[in-house]
Backbone of each chain as nested JSON, in Angstrom:
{
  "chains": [
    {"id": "A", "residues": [
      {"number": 1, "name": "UNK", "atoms": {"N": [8.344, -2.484, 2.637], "CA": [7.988, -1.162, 2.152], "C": [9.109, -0.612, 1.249]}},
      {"number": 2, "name": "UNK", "atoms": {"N": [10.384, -0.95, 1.623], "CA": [10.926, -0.173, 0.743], "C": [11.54, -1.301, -0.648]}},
      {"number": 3, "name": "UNK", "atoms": {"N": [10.811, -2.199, -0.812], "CA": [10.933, -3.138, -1.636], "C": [9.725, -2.303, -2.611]}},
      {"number": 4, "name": "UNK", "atoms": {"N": [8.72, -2.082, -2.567], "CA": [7.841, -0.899, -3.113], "C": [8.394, -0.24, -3.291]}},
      {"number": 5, "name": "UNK", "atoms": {"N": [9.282, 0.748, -2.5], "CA": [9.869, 2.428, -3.145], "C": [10.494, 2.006, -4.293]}},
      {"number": 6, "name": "UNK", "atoms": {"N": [11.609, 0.848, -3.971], "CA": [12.969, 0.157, -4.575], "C": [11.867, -0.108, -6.36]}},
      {"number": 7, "name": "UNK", "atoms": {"N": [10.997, -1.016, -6.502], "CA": [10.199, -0.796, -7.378], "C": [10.24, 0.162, -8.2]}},
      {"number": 8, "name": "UNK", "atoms": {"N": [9.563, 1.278, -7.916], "CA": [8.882, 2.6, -8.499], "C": [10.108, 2.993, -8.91]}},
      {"number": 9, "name": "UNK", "atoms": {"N": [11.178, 3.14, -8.102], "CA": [12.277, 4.193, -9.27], "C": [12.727, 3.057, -9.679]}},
      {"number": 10, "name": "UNK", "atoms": {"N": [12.755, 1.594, -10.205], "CA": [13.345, 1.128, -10.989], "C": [12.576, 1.394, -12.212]}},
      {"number": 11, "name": "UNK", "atoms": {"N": [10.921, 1.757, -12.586], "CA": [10.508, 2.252, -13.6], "C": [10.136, 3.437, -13.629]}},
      {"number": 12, "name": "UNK", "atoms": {"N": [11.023, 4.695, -13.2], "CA": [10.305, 6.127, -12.507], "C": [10.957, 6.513, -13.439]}},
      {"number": 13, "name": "UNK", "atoms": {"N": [10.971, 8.023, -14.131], "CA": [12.179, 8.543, -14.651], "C": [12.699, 9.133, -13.552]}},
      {"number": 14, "name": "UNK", "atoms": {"N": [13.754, 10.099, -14.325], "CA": [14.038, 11.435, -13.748], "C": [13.237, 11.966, -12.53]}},
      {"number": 15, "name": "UNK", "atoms": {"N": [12.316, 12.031, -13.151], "CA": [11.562, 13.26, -12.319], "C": [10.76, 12.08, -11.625]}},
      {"number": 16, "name": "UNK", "atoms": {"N": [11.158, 11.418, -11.186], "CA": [10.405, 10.301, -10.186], "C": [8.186, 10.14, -10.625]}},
      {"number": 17, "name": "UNK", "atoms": {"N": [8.692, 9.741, -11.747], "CA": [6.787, 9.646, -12.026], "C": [7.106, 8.326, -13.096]}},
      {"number": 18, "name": "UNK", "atoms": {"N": [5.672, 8.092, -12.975], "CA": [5.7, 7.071, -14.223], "C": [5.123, 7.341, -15.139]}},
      {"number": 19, "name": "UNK", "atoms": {"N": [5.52, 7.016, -16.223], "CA": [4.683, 7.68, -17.786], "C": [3.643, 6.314, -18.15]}},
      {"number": 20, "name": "UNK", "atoms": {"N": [2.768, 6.34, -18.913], "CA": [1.892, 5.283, -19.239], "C": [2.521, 4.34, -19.481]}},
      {"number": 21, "name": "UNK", "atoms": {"N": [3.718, 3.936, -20.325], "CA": [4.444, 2.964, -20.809], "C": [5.148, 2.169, -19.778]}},
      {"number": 22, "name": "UNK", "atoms": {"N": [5.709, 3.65, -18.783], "CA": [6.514, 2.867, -17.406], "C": [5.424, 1.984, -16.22]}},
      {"number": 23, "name": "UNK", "atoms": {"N": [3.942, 2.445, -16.347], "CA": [3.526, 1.932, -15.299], "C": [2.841, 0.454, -16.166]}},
      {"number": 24, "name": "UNK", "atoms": {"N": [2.611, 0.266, -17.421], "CA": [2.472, -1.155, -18.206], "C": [3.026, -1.931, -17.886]}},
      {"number": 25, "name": "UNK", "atoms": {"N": [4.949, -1.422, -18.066], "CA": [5.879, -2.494, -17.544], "C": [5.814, -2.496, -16.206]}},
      {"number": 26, "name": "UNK", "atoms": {"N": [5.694, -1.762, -15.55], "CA": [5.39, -2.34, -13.821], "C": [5.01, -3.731, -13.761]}},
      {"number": 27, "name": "UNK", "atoms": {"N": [3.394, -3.356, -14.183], "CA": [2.101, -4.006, -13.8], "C": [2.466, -5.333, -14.276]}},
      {"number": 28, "name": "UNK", "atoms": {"N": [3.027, -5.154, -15.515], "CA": [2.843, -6.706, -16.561], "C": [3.789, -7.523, -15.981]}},
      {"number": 29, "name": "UNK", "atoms": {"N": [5.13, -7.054, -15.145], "CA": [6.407, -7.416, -14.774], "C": [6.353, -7.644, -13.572]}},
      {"number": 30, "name": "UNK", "atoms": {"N": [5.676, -6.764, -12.574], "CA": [6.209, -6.99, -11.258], "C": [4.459, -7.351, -10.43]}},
      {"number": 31, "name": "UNK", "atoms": {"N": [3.569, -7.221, -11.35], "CA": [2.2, -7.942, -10.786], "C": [1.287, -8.645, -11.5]}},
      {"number": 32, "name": "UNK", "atoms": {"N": [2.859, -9.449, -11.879], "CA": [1.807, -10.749, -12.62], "C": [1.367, -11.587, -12.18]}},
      {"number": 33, "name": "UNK", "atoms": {"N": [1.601, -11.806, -11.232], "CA": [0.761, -12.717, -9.846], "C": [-0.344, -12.551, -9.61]}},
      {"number": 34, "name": "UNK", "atoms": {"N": [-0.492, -11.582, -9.79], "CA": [-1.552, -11.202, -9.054], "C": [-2.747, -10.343, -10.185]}},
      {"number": 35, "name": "UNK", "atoms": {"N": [-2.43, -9.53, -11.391], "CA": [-3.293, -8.944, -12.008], "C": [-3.091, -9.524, -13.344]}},
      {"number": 36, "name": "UNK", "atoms": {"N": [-4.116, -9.904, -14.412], "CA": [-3.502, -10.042, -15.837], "C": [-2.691, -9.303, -16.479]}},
      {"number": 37, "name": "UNK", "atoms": {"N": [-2.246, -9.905, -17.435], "CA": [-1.393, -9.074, -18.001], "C": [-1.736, -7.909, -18.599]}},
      {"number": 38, "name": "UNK", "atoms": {"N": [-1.436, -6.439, -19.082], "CA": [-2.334, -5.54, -19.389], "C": [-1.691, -5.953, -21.464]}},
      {"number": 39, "name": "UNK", "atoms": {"N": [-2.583, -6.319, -21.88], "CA": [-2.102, -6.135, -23.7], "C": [-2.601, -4.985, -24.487]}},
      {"number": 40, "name": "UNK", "atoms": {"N": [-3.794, -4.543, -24.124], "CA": [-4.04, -3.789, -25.213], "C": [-4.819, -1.935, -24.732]}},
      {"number": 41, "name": "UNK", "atoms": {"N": [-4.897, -0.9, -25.856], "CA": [-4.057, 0.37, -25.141], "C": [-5.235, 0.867, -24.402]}},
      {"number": 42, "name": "UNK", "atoms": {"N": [-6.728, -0.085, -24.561], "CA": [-7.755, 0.221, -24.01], "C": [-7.572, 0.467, -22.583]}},
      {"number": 43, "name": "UNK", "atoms": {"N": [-7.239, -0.927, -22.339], "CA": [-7.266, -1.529, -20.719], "C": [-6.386, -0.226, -19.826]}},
      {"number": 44, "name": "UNK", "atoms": {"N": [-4.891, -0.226, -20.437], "CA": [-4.254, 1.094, -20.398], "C": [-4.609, 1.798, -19.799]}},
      {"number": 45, "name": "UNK", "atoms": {"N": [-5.493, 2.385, -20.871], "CA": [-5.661, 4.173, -21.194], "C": [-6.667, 4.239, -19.403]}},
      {"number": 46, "name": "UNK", "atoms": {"N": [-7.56, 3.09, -19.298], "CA": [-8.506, 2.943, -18.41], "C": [-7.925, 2.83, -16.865]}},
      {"number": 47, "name": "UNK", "atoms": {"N": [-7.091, 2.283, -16.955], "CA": [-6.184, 1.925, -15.958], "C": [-5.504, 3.307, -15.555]}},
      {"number": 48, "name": "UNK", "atoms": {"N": [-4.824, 3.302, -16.352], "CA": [-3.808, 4.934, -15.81], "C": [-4.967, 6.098, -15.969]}},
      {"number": 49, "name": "UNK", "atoms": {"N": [-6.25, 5.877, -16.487], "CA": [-6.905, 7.502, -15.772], "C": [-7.41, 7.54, -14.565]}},
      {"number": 50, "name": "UNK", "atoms": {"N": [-7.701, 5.985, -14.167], "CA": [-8.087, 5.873, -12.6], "C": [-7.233, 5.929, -12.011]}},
      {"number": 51, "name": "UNK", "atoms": {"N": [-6.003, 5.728, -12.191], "CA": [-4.676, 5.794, -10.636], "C": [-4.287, 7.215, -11.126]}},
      {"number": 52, "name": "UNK", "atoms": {"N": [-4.496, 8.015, -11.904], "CA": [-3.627, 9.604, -12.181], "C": [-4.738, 10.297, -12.0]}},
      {"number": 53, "name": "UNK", "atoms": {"N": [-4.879, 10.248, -10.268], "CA": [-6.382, 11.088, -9.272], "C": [-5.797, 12.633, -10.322]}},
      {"number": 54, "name": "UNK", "atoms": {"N": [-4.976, 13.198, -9.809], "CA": [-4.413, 14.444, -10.386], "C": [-4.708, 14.952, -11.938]}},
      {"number": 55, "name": "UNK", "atoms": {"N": [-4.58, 13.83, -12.357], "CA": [-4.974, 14.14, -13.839], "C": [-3.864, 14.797, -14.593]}},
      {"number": 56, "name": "UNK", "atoms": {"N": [-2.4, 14.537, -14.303], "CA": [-1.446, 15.069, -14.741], "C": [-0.747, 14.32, -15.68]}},
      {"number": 57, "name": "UNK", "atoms": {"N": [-1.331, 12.795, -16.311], "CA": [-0.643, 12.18, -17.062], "C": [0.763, 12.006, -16.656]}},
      {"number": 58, "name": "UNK", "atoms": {"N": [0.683, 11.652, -15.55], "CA": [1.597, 11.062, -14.896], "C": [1.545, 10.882, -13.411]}},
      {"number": 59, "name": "UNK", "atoms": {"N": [2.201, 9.055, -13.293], "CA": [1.76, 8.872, -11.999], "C": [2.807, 8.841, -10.684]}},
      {"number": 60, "name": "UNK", "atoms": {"N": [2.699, 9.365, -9.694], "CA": [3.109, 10.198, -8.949], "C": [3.217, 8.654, -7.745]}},
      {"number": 61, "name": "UNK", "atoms": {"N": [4.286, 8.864, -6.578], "CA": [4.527, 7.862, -5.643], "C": [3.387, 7.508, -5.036]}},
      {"number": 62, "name": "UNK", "atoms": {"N": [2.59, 8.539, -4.679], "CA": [1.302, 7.915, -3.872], "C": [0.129, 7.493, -4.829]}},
      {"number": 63, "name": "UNK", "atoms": {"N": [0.215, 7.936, -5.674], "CA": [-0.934, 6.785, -6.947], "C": [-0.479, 5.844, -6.724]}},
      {"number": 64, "name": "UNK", "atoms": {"N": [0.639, 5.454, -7.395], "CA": [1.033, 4.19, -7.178], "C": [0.994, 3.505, -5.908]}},
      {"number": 65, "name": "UNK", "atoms": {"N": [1.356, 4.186, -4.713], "CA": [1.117, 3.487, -3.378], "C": [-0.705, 2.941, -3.51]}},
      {"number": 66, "name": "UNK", "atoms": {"N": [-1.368, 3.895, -4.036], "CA": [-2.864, 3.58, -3.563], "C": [-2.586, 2.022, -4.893]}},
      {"number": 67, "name": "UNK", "atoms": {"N": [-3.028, 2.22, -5.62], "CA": [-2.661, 1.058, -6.671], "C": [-2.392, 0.196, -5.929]}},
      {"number": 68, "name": "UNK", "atoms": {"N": [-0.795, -0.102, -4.907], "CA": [-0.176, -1.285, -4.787], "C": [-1.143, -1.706, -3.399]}},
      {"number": 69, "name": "UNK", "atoms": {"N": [-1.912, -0.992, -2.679], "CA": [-3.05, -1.142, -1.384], "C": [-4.129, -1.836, -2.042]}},
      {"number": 70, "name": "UNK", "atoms": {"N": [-4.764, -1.413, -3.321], "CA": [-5.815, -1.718, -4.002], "C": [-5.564, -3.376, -4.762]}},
      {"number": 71, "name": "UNK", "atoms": {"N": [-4.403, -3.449, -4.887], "CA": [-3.565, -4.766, -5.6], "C": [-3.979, -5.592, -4.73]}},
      {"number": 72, "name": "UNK", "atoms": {"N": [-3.182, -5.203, -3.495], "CA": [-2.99, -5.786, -2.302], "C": [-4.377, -6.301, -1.854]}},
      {"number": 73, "name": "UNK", "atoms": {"N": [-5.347, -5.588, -1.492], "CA": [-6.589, -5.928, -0.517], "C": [-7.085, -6.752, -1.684]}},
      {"number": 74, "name": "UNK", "atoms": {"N": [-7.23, -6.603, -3.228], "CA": [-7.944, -7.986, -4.059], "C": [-7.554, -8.981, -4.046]}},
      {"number": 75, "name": "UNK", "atoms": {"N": [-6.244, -8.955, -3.928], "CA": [-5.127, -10.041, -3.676], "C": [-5.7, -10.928, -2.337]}},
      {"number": 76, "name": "UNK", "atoms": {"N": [-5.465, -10.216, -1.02], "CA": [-6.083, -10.798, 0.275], "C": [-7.405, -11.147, 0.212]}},
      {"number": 77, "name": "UNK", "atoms": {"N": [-7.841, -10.562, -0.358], "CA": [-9.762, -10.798, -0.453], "C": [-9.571, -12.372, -1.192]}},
      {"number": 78, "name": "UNK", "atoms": {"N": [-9.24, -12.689, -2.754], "CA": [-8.581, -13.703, -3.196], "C": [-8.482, -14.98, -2.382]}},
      {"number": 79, "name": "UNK", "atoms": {"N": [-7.434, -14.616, -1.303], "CA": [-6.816, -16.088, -0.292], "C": [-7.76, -16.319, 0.167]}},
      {"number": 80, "name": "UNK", "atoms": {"N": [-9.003, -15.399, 0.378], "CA": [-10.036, -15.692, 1.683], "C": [-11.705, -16.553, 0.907]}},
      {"number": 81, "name": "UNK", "atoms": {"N": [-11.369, -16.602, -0.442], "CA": [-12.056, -17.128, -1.046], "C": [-12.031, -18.438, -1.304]}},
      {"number": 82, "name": "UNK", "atoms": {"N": [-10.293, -18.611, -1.636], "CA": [-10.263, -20.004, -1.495], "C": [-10.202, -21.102, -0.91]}}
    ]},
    {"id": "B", "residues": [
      {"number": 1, "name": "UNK", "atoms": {"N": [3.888, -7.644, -2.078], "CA": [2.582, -7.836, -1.506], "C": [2.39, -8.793, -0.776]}},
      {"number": 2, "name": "UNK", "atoms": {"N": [2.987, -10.376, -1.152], "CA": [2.178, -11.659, -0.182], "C": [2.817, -11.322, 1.235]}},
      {"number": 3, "name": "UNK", "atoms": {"N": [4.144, -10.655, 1.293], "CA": [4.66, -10.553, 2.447], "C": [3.588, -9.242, 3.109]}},
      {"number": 4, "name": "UNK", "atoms": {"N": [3.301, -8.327, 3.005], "CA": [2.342, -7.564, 3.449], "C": [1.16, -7.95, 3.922]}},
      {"number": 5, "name": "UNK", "atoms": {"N": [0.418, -8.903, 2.755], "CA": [-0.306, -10.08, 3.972], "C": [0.115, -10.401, 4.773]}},
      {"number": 6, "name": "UNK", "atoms": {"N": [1.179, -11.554, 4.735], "CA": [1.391, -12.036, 5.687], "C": [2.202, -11.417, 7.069]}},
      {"number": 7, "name": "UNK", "atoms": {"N": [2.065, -10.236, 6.607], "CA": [2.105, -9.615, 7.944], "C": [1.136, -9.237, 8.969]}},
      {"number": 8, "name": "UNK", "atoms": {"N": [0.301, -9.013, 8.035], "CA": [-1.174, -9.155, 8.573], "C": [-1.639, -9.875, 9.031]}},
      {"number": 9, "name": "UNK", "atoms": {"N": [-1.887, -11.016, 8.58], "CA": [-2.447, -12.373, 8.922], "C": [-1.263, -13.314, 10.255]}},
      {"number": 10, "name": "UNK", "atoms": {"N": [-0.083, -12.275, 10.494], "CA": [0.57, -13.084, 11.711], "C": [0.599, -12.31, 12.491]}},
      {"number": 11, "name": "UNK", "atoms": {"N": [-0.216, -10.539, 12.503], "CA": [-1.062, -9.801, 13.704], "C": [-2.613, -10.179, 14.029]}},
      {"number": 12, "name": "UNK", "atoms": {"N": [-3.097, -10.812, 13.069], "CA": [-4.754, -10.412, 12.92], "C": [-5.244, -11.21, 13.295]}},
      {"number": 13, "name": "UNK", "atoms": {"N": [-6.601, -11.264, 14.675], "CA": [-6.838, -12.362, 14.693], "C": [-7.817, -13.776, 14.096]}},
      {"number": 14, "name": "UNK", "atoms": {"N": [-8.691, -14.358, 14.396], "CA": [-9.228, -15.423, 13.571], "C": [-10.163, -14.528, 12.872]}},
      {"number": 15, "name": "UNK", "atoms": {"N": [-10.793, -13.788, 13.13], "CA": [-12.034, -12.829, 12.207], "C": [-10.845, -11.654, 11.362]}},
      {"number": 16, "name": "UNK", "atoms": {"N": [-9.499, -12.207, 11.291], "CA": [-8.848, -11.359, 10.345], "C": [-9.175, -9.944, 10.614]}},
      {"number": 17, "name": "UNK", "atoms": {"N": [-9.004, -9.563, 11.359], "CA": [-9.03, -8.192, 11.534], "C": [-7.925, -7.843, 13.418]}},
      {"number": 18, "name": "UNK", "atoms": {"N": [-7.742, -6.696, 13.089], "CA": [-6.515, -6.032, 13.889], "C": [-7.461, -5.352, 14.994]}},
      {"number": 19, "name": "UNK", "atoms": {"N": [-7.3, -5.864, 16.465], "CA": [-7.426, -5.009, 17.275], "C": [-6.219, -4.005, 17.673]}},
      {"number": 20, "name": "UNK", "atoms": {"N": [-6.913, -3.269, 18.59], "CA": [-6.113, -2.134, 19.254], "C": [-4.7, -2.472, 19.683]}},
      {"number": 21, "name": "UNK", "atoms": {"N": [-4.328, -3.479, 20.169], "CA": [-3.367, -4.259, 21.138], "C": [-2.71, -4.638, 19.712]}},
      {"number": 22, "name": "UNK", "atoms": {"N": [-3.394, -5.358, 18.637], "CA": [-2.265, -6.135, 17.223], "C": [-1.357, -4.81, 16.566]}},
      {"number": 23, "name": "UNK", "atoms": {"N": [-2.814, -4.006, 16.634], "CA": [-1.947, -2.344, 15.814], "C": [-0.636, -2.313, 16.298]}},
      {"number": 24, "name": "UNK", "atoms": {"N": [-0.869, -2.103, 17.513], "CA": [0.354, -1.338, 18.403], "C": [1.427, -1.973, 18.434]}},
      {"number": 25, "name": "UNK", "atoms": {"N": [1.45, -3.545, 18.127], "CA": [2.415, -4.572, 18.128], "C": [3.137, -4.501, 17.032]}},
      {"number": 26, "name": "UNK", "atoms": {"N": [1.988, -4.768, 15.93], "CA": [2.408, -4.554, 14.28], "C": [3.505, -3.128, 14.107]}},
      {"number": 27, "name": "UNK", "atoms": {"N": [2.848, -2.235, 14.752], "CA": [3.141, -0.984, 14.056], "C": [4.936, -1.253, 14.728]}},
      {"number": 28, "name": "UNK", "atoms": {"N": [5.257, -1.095, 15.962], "CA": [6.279, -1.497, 17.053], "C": [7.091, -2.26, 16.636]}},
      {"number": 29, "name": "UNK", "atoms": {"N": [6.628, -3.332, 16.018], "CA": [7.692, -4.501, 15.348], "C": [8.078, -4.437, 13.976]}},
      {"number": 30, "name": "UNK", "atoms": {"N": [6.957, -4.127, 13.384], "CA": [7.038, -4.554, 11.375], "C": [7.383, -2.58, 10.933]}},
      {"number": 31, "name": "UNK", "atoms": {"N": [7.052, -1.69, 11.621], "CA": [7.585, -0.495, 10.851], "C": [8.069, 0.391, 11.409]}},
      {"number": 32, "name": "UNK", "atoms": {"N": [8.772, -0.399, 12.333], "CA": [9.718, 0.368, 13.379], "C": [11.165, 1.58, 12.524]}},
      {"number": 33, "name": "UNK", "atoms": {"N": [11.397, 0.509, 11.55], "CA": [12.215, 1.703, 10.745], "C": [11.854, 2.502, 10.419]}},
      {"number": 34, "name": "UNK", "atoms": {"N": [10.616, 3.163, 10.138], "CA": [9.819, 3.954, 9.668], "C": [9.202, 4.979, 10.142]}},
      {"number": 35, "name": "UNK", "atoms": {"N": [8.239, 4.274, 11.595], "CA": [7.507, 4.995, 12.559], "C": [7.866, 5.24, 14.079]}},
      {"number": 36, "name": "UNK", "atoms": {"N": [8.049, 6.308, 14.407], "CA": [8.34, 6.312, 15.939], "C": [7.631, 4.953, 16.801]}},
      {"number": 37, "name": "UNK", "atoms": {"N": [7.991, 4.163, 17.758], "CA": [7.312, 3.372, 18.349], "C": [6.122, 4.044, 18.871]}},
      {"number": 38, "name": "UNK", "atoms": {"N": [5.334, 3.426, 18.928], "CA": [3.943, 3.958, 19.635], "C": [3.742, 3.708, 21.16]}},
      {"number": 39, "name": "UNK", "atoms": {"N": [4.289, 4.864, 22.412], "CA": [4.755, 4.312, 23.509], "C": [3.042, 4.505, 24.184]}},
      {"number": 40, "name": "UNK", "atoms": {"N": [2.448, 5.389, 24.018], "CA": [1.008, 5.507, 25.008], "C": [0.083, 6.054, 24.473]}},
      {"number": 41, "name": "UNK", "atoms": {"N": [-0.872, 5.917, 25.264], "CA": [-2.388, 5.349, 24.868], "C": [-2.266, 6.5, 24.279]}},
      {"number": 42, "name": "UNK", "atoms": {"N": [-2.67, 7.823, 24.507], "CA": [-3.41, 8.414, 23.553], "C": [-2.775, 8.671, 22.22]}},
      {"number": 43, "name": "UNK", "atoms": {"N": [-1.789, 8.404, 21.887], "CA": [-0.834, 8.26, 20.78], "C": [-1.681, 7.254, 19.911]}},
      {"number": 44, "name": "UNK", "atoms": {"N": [-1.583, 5.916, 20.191], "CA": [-2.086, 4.781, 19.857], "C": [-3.504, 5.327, 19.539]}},
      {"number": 45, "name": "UNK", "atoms": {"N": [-4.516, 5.513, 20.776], "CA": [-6.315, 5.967, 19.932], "C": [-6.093, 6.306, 18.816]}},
      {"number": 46, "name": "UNK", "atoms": {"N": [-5.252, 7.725, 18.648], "CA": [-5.373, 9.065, 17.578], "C": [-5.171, 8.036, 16.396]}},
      {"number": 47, "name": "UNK", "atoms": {"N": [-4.432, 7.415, 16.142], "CA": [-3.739, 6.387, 15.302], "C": [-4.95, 5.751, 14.299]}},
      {"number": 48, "name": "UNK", "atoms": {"N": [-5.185, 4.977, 15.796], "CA": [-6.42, 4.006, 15.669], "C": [-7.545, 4.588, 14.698]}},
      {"number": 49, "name": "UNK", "atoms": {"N": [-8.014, 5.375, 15.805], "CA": [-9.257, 6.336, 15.36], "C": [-9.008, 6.253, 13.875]}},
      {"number": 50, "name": "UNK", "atoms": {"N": [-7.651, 7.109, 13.316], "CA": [-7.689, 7.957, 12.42], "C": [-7.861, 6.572, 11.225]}},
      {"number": 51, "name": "UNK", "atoms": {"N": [-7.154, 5.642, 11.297], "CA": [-6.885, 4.689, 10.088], "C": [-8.486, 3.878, 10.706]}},
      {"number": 52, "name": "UNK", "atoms": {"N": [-9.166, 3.689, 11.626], "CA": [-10.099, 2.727, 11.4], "C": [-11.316, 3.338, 10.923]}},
      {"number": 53, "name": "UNK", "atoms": {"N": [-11.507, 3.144, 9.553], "CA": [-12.288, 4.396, 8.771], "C": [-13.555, 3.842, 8.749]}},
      {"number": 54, "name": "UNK", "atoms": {"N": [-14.125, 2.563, 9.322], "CA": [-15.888, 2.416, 9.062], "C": [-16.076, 2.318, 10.856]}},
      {"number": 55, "name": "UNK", "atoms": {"N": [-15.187, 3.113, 11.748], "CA": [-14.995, 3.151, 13.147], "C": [-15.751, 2.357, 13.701]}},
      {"number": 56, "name": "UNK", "atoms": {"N": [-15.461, 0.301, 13.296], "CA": [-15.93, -0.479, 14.106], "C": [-15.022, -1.079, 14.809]}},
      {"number": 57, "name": "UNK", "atoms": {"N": [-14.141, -0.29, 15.49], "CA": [-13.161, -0.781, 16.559], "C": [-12.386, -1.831, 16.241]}},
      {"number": 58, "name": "UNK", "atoms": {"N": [-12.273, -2.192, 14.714], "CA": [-11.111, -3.339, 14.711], "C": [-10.541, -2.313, 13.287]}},
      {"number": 59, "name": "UNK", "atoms": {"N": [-9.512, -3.077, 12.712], "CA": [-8.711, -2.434, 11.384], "C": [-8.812, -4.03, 10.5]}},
      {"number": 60, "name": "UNK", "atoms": {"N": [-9.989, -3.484, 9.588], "CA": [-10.054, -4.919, 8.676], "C": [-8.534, -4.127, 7.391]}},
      {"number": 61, "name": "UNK", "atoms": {"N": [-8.266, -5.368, 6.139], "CA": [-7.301, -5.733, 5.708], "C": [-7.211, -4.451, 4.549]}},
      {"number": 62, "name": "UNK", "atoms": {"N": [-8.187, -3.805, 4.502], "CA": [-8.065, -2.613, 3.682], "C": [-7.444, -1.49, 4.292]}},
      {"number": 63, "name": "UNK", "atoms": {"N": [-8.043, -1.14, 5.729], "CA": [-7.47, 0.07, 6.129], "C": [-6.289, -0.429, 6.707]}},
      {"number": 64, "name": "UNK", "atoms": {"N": [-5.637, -1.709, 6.714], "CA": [-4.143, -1.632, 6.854], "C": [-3.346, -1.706, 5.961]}},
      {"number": 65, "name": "UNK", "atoms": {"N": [-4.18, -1.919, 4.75], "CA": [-3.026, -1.225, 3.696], "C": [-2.962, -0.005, 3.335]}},
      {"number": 66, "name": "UNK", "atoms": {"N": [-4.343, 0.938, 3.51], "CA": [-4.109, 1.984, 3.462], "C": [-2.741, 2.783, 4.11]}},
      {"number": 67, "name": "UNK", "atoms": {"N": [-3.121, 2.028, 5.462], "CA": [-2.007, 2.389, 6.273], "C": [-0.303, 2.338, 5.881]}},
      {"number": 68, "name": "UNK", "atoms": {"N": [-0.297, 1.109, 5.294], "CA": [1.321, 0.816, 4.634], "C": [1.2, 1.999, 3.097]}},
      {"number": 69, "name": "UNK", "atoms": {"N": [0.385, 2.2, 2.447], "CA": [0.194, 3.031, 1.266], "C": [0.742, 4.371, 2.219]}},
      {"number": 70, "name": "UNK", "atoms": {"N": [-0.048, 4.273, 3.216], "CA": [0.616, 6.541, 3.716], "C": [1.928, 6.287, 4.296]}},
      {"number": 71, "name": "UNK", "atoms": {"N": [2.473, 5.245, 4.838], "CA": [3.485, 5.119, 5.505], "C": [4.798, 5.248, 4.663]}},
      {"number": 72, "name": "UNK", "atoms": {"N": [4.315, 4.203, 3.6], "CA": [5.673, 3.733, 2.454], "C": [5.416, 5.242, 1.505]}},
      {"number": 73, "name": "UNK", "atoms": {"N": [4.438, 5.99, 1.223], "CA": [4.842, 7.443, 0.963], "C": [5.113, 7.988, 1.745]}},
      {"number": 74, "name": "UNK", "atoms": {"N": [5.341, 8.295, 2.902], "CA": [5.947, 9.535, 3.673], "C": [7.357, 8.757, 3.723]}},
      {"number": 75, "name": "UNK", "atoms": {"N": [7.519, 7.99, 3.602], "CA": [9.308, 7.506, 3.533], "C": [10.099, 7.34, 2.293]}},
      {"number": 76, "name": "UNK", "atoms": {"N": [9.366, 7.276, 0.914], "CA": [9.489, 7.39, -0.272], "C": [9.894, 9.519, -0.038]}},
      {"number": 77, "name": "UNK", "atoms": {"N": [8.797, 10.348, 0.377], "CA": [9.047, 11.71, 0.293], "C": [10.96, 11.719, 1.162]}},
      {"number": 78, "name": "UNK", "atoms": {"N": [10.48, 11.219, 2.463], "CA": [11.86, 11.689, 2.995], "C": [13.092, 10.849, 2.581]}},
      {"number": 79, "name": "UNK", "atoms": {"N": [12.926, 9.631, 1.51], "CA": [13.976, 9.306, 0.949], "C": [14.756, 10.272, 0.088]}},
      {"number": 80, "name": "UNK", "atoms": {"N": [13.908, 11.232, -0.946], "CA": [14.392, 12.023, -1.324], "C": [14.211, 13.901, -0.827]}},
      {"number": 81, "name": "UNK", "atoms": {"N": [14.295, 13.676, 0.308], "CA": [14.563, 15.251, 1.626], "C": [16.358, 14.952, 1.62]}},
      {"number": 82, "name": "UNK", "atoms": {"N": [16.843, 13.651, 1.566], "CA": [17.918, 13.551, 2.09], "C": [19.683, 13.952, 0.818]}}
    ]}
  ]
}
């Protein structure tokens, strides 16, 4: 768990959120295992309006927690397929 | 994440899913830094109850990540209380 927190403020600012750009490099960097890579600003734009429930253009520790649950259970669903 | 499975999958039993008895083990052993131990029963139900959200008496692999998602935020919040 706190390999997750440790995560998030390595791409958080200041104000502990992630901006669209910071949560790209997350995804592309730290869940490439597991999700494609994100390239283009469609996928993006689509991506960060579903995890920013708030709608504040910016994503907040528990978006991202739900995200890394949602990662997680496709991920497990995944092993159980093969 | 694979370690989050596999935390799962070395509580859960062959139908992959968490009884009452794995919770209490899991929770006791794997997020003990985190969560008060869970010493008695009605502690444990409330728990239960609350995270087993299609209330068929086991915790399939979603609502235990939900579970690590509320956990690893309420310790992300009191990382920065301190």
């Amino acid at each position: 768990m706190v390999k997750i927190i440790d995560v998030f403020h390595s791409y958080s600012g200041d104000n502990c959120k992630l901006r669209k750009g910071d949560l790209k490099e997350l995804i592309n960097t730290q869940m490439s295992t597991f999700v494609e890579q994100i390239q283009d600003t469609e996928t993006l734009d689509a991506i960060f309006t579903d995890i920013d429930e708030n709608h504040d253009q910016e994503i907040e520790f528990g978006e991202y927690a739900a995200l890394v649950a949602m990662v997680t259970s496709a991920c497990h669903s995944s092993f159980h397929k093969e």
